[in-house]
C-alpha positions in Angstrom: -39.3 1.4 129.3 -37.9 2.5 132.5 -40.8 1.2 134.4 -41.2 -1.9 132.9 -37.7 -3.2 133.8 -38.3 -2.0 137.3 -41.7 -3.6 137.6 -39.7 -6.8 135.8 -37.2 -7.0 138.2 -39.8 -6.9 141.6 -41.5 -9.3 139.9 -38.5 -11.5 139.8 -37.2 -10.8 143.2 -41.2 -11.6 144.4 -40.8 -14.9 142.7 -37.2 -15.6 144.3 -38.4 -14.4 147.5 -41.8 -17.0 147.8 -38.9 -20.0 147.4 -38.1 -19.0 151.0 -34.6 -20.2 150.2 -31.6 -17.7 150.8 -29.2 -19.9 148.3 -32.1 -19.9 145.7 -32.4 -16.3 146.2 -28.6 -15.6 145.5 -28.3 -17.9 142.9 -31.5 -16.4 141.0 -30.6 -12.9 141.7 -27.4 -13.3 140.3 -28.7 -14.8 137.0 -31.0 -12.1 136.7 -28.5 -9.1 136.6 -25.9 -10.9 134.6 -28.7 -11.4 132.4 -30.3 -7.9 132.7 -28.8 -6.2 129.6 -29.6 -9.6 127.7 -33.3 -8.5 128.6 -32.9 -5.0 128.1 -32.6 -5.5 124.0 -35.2 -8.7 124.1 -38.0 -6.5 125.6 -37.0 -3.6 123.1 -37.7 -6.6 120.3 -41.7 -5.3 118.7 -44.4 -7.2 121.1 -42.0 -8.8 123.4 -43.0 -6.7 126.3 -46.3 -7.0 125.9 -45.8 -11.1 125.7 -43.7 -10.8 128.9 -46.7 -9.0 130.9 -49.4 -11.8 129.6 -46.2 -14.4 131.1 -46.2 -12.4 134.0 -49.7 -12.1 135.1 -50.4 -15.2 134.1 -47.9 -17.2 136.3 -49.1 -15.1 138.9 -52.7 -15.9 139.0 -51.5 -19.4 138.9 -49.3 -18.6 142.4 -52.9 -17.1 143.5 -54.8 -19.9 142.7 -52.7 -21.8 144.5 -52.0 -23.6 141.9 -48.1 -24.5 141.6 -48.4 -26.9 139.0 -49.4 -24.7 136.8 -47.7 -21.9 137.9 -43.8 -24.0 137.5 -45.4 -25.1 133.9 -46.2 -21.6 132.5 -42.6 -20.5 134.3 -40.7 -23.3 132.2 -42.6 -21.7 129.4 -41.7 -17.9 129.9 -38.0 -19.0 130.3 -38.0 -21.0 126.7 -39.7 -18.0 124.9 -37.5 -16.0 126.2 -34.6 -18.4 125.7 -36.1 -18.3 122.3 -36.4 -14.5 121.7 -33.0 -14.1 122.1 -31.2 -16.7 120.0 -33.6 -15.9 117.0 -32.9 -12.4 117.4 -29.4 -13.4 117.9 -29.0 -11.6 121.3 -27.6 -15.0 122.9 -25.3 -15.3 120.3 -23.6 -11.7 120.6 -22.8 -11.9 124.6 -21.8 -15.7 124.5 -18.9 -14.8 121.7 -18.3 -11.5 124.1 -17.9 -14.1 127.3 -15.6 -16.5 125.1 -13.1 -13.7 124.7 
């Protein structure tokens, strides 16, 4: 599990990198480690990791192919599934009530 949130975050930080934009980078960077422990339980969720790798490679061969298009499509798509994953497993719901207080 150790490995996958390691290879999850270089991902990420790949993918903030190629914007080539140091605000995009902060701002993105910061979203993913307030969100890390968020992520954490949704990849523990049964098949979620597995999902998150097909994402994964996926948007990538669409960065390879040069296809961007394709590649922001299947991005908008990884970030509602997992948008998704967490409010039906109720993960959202638990840290927005711990923010309110």
């Amino acid at each position: 599990f150790d490995r996958l949130m390691e290879l999850d975050d270089r991902f990420h930080r790949s993918i903030y990198e190629m914007t080539g934009s140091r605000m995009y980078q902060r701002i993105l960077a910061d979203l993913h480690a307030y969100a890390e422990h968020v992520r954490e339980r949704s990849m523990k969720e049964p098949g979620r990791a597995e999902k998150m790798v097909a994402e994964h490679r996926a948007i990538l061969e669409a960065i390879s192919s040069g296809d961007s298009h394709e590649a922001r499509s299947l991005m908008v798509q990884h970030i509602q599934r997992c948008t998704e994953n967490m409010e039906k497993n109720h993960i959202l719901d638990i840290e927005e009530r711990r923010e309110s207080k």
